[in-house]
PAVO-597286 format. One record per residue (C-alpha): chain; x, y, z. Coordinates in pm, 1 decimal. Layout:
<atoms>
ATOM,unit,X,Y,Z
ATOM,A,X,Y,Z .
...
</atoms>
This chain:
<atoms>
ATOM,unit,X,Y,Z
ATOM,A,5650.1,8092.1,-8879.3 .
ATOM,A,5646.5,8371.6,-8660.7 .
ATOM,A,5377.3,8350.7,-8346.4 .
ATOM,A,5150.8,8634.5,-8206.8 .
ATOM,A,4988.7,8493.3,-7862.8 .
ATOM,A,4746.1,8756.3,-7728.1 .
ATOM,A,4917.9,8936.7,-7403.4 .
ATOM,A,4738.3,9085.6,-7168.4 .
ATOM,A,4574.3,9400.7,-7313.4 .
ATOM,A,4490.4,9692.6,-7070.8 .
ATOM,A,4226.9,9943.4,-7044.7 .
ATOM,A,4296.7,10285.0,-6901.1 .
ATOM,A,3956.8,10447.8,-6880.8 .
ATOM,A,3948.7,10856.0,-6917.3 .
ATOM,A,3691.5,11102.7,-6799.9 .
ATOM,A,3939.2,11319.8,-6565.7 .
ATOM,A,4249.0,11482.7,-6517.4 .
ATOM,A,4334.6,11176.0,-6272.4 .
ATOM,A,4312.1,10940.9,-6552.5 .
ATOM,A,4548.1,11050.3,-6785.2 .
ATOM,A,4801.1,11028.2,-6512.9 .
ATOM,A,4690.9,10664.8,-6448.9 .
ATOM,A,4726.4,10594.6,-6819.4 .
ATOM,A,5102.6,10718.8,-6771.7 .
ATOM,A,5162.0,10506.1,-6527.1 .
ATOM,A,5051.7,10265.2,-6679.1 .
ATOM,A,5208.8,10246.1,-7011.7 .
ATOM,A,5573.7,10317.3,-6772.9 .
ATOM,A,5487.4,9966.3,-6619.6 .
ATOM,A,5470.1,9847.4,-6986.8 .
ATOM,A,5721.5,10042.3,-7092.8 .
ATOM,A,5970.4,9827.6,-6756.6 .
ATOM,A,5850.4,9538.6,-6876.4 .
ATOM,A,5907.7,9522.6,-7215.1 .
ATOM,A,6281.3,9683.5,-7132.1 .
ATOM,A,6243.5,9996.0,-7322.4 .
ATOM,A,6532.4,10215.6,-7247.3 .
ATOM,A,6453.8,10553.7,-7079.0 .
ATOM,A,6424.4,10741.3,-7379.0 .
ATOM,A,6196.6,10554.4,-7561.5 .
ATOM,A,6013.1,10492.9,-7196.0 .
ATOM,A,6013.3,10906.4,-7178.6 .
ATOM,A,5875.2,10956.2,-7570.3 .
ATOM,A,5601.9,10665.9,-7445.1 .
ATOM,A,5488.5,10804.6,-7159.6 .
ATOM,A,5480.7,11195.5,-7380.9 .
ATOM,A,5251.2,10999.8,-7637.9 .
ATOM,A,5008.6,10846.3,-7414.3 .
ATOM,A,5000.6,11187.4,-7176.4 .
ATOM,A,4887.2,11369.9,-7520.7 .
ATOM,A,4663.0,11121.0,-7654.0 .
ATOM,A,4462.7,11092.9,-7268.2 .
ATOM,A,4485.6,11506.8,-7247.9 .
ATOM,A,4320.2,11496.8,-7603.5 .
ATOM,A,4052.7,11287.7,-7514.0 .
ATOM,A,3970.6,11472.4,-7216.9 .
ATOM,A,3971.0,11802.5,-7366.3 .
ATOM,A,3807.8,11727.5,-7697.8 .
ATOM,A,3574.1,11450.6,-7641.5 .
ATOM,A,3523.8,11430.4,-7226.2 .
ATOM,A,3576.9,11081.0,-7182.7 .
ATOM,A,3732.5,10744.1,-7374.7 .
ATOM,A,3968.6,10514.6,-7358.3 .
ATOM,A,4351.0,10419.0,-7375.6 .
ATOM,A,4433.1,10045.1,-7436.1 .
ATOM,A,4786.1,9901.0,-7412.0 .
ATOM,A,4967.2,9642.4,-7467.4 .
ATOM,A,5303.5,9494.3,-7494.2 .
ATOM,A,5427.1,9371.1,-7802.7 .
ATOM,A,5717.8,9085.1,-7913.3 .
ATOM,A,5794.2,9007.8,-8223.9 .
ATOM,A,6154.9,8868.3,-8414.9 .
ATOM,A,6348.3,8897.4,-8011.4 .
ATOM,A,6179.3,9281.1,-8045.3 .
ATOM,A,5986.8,9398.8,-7781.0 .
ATOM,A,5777.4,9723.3,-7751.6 .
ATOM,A,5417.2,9855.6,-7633.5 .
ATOM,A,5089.6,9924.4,-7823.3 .
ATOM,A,4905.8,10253.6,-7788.0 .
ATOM,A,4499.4,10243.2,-7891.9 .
ATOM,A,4342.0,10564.6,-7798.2 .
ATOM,A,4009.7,10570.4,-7858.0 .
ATOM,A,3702.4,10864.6,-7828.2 .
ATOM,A,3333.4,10890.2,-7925.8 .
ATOM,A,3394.3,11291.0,-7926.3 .
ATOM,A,3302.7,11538.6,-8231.1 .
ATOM,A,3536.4,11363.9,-8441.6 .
ATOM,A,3808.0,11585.0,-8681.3 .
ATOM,A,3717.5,11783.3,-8977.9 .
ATOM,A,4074.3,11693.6,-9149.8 .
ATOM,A,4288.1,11470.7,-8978.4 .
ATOM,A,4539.0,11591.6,-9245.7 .
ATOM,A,4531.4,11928.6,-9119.7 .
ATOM,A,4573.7,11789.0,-8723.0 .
ATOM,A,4897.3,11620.5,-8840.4 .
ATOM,A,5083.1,11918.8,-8958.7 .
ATOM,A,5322.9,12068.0,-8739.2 .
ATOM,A,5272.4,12352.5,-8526.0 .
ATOM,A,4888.9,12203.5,-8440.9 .
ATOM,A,4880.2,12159.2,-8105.2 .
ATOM,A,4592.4,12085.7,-7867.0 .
ATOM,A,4535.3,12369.2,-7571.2 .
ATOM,A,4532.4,12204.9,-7218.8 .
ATOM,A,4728.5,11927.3,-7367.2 .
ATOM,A,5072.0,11827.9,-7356.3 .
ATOM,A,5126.4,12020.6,-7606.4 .
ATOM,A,5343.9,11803.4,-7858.6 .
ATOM,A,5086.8,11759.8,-8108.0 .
ATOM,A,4957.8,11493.7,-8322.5 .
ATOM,A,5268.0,11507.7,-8615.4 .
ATOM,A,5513.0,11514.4,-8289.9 .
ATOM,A,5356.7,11147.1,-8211.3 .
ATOM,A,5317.3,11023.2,-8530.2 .
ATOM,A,5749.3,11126.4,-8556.2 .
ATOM,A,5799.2,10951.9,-8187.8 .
ATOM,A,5620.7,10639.9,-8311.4 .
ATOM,A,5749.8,10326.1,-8446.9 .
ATOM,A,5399.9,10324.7,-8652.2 .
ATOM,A,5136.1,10550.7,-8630.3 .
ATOM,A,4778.7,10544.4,-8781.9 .
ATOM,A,4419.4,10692.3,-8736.0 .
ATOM,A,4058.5,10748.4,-8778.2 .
ATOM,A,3870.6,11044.5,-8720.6 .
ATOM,A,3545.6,11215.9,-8924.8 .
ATOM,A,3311.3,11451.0,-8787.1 .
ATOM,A,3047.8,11269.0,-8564.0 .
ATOM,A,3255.9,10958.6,-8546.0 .
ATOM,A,3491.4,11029.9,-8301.8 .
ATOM,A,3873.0,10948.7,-8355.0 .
ATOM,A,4073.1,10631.4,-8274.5 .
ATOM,A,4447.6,10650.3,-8336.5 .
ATOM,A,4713.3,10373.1,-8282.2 .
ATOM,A,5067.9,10413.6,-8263.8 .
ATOM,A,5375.4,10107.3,-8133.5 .
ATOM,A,5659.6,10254.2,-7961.2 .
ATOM,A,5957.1,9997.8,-8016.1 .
ATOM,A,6294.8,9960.7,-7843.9 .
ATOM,A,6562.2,10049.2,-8101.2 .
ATOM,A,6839.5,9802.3,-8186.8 .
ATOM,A,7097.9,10098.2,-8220.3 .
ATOM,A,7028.8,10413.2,-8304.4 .
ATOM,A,6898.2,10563.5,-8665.4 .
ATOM,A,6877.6,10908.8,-8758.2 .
ATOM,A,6556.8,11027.8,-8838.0 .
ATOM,A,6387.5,10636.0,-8686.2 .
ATOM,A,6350.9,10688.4,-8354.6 .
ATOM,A,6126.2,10371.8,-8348.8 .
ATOM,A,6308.1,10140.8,-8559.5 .
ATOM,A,6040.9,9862.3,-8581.8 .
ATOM,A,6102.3,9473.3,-8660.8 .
ATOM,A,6090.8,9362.5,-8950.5 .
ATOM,A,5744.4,9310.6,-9146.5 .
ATOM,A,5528.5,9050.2,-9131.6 .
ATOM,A,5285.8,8905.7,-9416.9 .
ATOM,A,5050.1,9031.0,-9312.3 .
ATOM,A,4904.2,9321.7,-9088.7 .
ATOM,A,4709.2,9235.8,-8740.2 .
ATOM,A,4514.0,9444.6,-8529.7 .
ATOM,A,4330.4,9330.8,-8197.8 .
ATOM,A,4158.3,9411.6,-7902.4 .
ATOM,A,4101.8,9137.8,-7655.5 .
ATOM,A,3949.1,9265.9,-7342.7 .
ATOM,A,3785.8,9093.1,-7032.5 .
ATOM,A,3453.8,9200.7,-6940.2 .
ATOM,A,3405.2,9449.5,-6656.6 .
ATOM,A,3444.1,9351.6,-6327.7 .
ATOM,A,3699.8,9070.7,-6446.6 .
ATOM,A,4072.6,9060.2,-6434.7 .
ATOM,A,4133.6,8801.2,-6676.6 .
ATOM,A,3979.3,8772.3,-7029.9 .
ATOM,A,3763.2,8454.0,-7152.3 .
ATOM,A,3865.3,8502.4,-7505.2 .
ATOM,A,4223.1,8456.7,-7673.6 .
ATOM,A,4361.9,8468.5,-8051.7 .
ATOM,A,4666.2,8372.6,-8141.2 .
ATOM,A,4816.2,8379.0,-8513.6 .
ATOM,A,5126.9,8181.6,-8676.9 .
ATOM,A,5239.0,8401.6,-9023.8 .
ATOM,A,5502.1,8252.6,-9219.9 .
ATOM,A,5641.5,8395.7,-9606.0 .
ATOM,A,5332.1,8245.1,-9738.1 .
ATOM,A,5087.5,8118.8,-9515.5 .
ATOM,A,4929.8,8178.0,-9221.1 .
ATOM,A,4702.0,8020.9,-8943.8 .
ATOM,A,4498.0,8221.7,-8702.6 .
ATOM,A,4293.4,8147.4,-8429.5 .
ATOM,A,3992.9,8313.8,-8223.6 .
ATOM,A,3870.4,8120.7,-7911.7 .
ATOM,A,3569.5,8222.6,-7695.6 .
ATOM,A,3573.4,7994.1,-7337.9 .
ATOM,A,3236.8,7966.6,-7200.6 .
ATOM,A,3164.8,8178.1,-6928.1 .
ATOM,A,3386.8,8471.0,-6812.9 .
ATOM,A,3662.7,8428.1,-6578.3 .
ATOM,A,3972.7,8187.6,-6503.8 .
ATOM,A,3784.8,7912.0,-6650.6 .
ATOM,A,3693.6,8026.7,-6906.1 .
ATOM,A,4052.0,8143.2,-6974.8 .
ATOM,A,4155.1,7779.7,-6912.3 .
ATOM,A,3962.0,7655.1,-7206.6 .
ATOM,A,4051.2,7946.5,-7478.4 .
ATOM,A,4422.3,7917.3,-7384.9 .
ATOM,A,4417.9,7554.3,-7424.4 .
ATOM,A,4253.3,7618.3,-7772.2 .
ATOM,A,4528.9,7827.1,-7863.9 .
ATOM,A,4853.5,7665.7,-7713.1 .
ATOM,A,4704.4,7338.0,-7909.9 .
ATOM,A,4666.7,7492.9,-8241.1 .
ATOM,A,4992.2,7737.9,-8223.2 .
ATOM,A,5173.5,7343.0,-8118.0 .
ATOM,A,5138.4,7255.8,-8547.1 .
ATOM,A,4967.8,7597.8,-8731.2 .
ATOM,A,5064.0,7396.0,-9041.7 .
ATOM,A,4790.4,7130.5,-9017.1 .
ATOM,A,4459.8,7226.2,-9230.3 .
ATOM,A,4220.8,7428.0,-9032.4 .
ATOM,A,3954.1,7116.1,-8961.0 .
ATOM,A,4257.4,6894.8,-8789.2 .
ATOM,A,4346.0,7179.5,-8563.0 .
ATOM,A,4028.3,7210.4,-8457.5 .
ATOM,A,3987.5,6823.1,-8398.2 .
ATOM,A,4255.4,6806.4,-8174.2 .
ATOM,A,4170.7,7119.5,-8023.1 .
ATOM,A,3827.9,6893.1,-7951.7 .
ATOM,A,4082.5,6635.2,-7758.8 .
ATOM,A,4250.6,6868.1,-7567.8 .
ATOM,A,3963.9,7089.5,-7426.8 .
ATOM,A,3763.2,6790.0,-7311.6 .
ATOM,A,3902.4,6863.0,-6896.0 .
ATOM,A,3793.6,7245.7,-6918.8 .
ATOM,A,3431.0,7385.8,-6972.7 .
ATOM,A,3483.4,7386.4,-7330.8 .
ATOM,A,3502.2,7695.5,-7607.3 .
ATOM,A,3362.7,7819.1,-7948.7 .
ATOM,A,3643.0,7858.2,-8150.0 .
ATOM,A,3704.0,7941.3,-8546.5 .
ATOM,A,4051.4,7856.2,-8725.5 .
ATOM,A,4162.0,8003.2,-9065.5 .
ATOM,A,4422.3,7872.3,-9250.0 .
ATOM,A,4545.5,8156.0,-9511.2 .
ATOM,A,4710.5,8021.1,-9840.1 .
ATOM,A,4849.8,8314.5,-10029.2 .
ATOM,A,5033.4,8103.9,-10323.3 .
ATOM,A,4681.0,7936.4,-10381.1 .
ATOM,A,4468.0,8286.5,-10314.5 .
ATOM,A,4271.0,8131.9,-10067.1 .
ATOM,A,4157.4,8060.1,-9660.2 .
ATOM,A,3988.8,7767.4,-9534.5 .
ATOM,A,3771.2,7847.3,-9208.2 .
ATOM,A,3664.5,7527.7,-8956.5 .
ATOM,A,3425.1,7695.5,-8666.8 .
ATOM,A,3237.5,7587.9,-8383.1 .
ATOM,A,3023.2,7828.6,-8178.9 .
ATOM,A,2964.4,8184.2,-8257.0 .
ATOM,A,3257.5,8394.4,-8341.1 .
ATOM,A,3163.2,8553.9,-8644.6 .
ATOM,A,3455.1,8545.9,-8933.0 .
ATOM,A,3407.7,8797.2,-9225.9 .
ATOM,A,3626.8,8773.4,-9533.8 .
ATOM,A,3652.4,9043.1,-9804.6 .
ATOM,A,3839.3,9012.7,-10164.2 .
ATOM,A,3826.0,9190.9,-10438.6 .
ATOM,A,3538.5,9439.6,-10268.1 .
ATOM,A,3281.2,9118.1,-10206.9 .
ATOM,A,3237.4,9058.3,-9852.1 .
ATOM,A,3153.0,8695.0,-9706.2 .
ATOM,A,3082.7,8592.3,-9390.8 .
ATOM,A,3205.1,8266.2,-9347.7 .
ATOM,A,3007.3,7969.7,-9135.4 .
ATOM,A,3052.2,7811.8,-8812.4 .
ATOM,A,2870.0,7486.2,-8707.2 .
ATOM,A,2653.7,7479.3,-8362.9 .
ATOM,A,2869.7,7282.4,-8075.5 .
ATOM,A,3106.4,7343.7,-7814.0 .
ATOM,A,3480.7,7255.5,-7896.9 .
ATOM,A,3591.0,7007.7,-7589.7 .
ATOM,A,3203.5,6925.1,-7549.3 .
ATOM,A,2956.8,6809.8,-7788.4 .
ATOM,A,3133.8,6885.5,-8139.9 .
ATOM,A,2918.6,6698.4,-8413.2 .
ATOM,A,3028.3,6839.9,-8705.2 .
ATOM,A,3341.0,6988.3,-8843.4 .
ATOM,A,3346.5,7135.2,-9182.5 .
ATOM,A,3567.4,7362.5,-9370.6 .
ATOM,A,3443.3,7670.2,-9542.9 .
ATOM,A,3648.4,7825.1,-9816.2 .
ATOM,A,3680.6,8214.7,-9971.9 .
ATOM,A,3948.2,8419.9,-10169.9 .
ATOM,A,4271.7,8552.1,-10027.7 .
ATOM,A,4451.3,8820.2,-10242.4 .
ATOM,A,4655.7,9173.1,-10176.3 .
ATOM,A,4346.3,9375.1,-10147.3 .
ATOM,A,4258.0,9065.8,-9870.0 .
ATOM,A,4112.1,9148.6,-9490.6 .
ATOM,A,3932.4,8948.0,-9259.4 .
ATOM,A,3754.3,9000.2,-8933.7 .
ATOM,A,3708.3,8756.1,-8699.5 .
ATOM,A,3515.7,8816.5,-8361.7 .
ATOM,A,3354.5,8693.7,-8047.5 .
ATOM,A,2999.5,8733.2,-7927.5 .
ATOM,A,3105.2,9015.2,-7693.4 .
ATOM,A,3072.3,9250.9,-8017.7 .
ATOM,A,2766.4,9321.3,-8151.5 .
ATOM,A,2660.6,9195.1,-8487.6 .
ATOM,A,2478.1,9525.9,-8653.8 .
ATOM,A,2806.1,9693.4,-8778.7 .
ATOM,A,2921.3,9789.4,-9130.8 .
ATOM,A,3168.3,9913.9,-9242.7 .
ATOM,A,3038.9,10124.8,-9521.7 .
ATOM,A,2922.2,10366.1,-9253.3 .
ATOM,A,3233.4,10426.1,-9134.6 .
ATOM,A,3428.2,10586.2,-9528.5 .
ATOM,A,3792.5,10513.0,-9508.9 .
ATOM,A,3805.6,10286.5,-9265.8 .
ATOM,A,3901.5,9976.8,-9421.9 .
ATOM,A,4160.2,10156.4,-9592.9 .
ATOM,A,4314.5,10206.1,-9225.5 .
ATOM,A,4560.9,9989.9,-8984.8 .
ATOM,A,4407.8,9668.8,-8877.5 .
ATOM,A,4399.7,9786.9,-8527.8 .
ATOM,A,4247.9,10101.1,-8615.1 .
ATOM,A,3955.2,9888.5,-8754.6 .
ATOM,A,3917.2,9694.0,-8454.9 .
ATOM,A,3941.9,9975.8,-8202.9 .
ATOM,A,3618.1,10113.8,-8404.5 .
ATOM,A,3421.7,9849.8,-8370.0 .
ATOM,A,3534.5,9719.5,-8037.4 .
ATOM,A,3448.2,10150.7,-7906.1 .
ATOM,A,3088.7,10121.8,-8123.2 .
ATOM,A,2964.7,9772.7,-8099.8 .
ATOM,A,3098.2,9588.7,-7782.7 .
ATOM,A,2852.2,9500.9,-7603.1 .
ATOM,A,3062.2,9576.0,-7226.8 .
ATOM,A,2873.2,9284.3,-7046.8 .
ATOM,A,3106.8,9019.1,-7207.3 .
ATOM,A,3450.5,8924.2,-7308.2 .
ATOM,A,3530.0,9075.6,-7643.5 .
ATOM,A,3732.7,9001.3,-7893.6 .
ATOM,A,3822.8,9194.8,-8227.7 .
ATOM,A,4106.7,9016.1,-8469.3 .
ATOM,A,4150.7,9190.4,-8808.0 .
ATOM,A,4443.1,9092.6,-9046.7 .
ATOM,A,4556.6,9219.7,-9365.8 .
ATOM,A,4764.1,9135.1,-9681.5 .
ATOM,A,5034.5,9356.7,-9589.6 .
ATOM,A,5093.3,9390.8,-9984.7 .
ATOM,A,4789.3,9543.8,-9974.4 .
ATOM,A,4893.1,9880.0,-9820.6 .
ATOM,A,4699.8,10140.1,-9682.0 .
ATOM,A,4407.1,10336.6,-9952.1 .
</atoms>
């Protein structure tokens, strides 16, 4: 199985000309880190200059969140920008060639979809636009692939994981284990905010990423064991089975898990208690897993009054697109949010 742990995710805010310069700095730290070589470094830091300048000029202020990204020895850096601006009338036409944003960098939005690895967005008028784009290092040189990715997983994953303000380290952690067939993904919430707190949710997921293969109600049993020296965690595991068409979700606490198939949503339960603390019950809740598949799982820093029926075309988008939306429209800034959406990659974009 392969193993996503959460890294640390950044937020670059942007409501000046001094921010998008911060933002570039930024994502060149990122860029060091992850060993990108200078010209894939250079197209990074002419992506995230755009996207800031864009944000500035259209919408006034937003945000850019990064992170790095490792996956089959690969390593590489995620780009969310993200606006609550006037939103585009045809995000088709913005892609074409030749359309270029005034005060901006000037490259355009088809010049970073080409310098990106993988490139998606959202925008509608009134809604504001979100776009996400991966910048990976190459393993040699492709013509025409400047961002030759690695390979494919089973399924698609988008997140945003961010500490509330006025913390440097986040509460909250997910972590997901994807194999050919299955999958196993966690979402852990530690109580409080703070280095504690990020005690408990990273013991939560170091013990369940230790065997992802054991059903979702043992993981969560021993991740009962393990938390019992920290100040304890709501946590929800899902164990995908896509030979069988189905997930199995154990939860304590309150992070919300949503499941759709076949156009029926469900929202899945979790049972009162704190994992490492006064667990009573464990149960395991089941729903259907096919290719037109997604599920959202969250923590109580997001707000429970969104829908995504009043956001058309949205599920059809990346997973990360999806939770940039609701993490810019429903997080409720005086917490640690989480936002964990994953896809049947079979599935494919609408």
């Amino acid at each position: 199985m392969e193993t996503l742990l959460n890294p640390l995710q950044l937020c670059c805010p942007v409501s000046d000309a001094t921010h998008v310069a911060a933002a570039r700095r930024a994502a060149a730290e990122l860029a060091a880190q992850a060993g990108l070589d200078p010209v894939r470094a250079g197209e990074l830091a002419i992506v995230v200059t755009e996207a800031a300048s864009n944000i500035l000029k259209h919408a006034g202020h937003g945000e850019i969140l990064l992170r790095p990204l490792y996956a089959h020895g690969r390593a590489g850096v995620e780009v969310l920008a993200l606006d609550g601006g006037p939103g585009m009338a045809s995000l088709a036409v913005s892609l074409q060639d030749g359309r270029t944003t005034a005060g901006s960098y000037g490259v355009g939005l088809g010049a970073m979809q080409r310098l990106s690895s993988g490139f998606d967005a959202y925008s509608a008028p009134g809604q504001g636009t979100a776009i996400w784009l991966a910048i990976w290092q190459q393993r040699q040189p492709v013509s025409g692939q400047p961002g030759d990715g690695p390979p494919a997983m089973a399924l698609e994953v988008g997140a945003v994981c961010l500490p509330m303000r006025g913390e440097t380290v986040c509460g909250d952690a997910w972590a997901l284990a994807c194999g050919a067939t299955s999958a196993t993904v966690l979402v852990a919430d530690g109580l409080g905010h703070g280095p504690l707190a990020a005690d408990a949710s990273r013991a939560a997921v170091h013990t369940a990423m230790a065997a992802p293969e054991q059903p979702a109600s043992v993981l969560l049993e021993d991740m009962h064991g393990a938390l019992r020296a920290t100040r304890g965690a709501a946590a929800a595991v899902v164990r995908i089975d896509m030979l069988a068409g189905g997930l199995q979700l154990a939860g304590i606490g309150n992070i919300a898990c949503h499941a759709w198939s076949g156009g029926t949503r469900r929202q899945l339960v979790s049972h009162n208690g704190i994992v490492g603390s006064n667990m009573r019950k464990v149960q395991e809740f089941p729903a259907p897993w096919g290719h037109d598949s997604m599920l959202i799982l969250h923590s109580d820093g997001l707000g429970s009054r969104w829908n995504l029926d009043d956001y058309p075309g949205l599920a059809a988008r990346h997973p990360a697109v999806v939770a940039a939306v609701l993490y810019r429209d429903f997080s409720r800034r005086s917490d640690d949010v989480t936002v964990l959406v994953l896809r049947d990659r079979q599935g494919g974009l609408a």
